[in-house]
C-alpha positions as CSV (number, residue, x, y, z in Angstrom):
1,X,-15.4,0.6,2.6
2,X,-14.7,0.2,-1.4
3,X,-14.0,-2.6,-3.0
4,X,-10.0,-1.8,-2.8
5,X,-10.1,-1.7,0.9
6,X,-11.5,-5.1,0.5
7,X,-8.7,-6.1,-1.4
8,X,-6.2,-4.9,0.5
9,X,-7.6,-6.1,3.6
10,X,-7.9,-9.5,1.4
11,X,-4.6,-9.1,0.5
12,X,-2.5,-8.3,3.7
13,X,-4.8,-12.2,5.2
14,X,-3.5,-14.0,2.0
15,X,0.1,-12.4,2.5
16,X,0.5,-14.4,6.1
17,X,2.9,-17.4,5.9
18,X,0.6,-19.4,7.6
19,X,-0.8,-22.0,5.5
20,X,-3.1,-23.8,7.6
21,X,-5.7,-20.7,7.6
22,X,-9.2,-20.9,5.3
23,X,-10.3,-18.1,4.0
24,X,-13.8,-17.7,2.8
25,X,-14.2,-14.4,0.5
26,X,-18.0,-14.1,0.6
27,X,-19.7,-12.0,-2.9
28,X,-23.2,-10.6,-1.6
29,X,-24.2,-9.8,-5.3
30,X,-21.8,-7.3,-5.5
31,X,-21.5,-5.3,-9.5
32,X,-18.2,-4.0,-9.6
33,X,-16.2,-6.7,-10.5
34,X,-15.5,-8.3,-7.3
35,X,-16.8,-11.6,-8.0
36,X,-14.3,-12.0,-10.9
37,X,-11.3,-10.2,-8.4
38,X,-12.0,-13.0,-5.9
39,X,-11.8,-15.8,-8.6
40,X,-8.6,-14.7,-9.4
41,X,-7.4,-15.0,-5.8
42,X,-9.0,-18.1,-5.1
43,X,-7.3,-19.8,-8.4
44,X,-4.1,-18.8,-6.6
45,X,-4.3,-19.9,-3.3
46,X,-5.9,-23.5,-2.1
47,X,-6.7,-21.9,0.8
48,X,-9.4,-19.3,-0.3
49,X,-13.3,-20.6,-1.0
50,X,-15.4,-18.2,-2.6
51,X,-19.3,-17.9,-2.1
52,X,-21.8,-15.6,-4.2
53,X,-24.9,-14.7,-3.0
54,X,-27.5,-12.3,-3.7
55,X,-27.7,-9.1,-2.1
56,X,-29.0,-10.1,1.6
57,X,-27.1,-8.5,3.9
58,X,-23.9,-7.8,5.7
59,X,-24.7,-10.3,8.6
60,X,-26.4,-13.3,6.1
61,X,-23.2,-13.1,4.2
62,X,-21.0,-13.4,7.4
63,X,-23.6,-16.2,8.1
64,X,-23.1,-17.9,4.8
65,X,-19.5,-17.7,5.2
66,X,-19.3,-19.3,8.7
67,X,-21.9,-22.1,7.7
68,X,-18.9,-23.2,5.5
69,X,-15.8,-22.6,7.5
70,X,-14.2,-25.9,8.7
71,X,-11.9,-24.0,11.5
72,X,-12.5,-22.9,15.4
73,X,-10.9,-19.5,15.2
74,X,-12.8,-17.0,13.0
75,X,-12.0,-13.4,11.9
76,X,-14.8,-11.4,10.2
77,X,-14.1,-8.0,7.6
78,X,-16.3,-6.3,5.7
79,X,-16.3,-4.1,2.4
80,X,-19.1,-2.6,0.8
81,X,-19.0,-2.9,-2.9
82,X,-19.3,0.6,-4.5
């Protein structure tokens, strides 16, 4: 999965009217631009947290994400930079 599907995966979760939702958009050291793409969303919506890592892996980076999420209900995607 590219960066795009990421984004419009990203989007269509930031798109719900449900505003009691967190949503943590985790960078695991990605070079494409997607830690500057997820700032941009995160300036716009209170909701979204962002995390940067360095390149560990698809599972610490779910990890790191769920070490921060305040909520009882989680829902994990992935996209592969590149």
């Amino acid at each position: 999965m590219t960066i795009r599907d990421g984004i419009r995966i990203s989007e269509s979760v930031i798109n719900q009217t449900c505003r009691c939702m967190e949503i943590i958009l985790v960078n695991d050291c990605c070079t494409d631009g997607s830690p500057d793409i997820i700032n941009v969303y995160a300036a716009k919506d209170e909701r979204i947290v962002t995390l940067s890592q360095t390149n560990r892996c698809v599972s610490a980076a779910r990890n790191a994400g769920l070490s921060i999420a305040k909520g009882e209900l989680y829902f994990s995607e992935q996209s592969n930079c590149g």
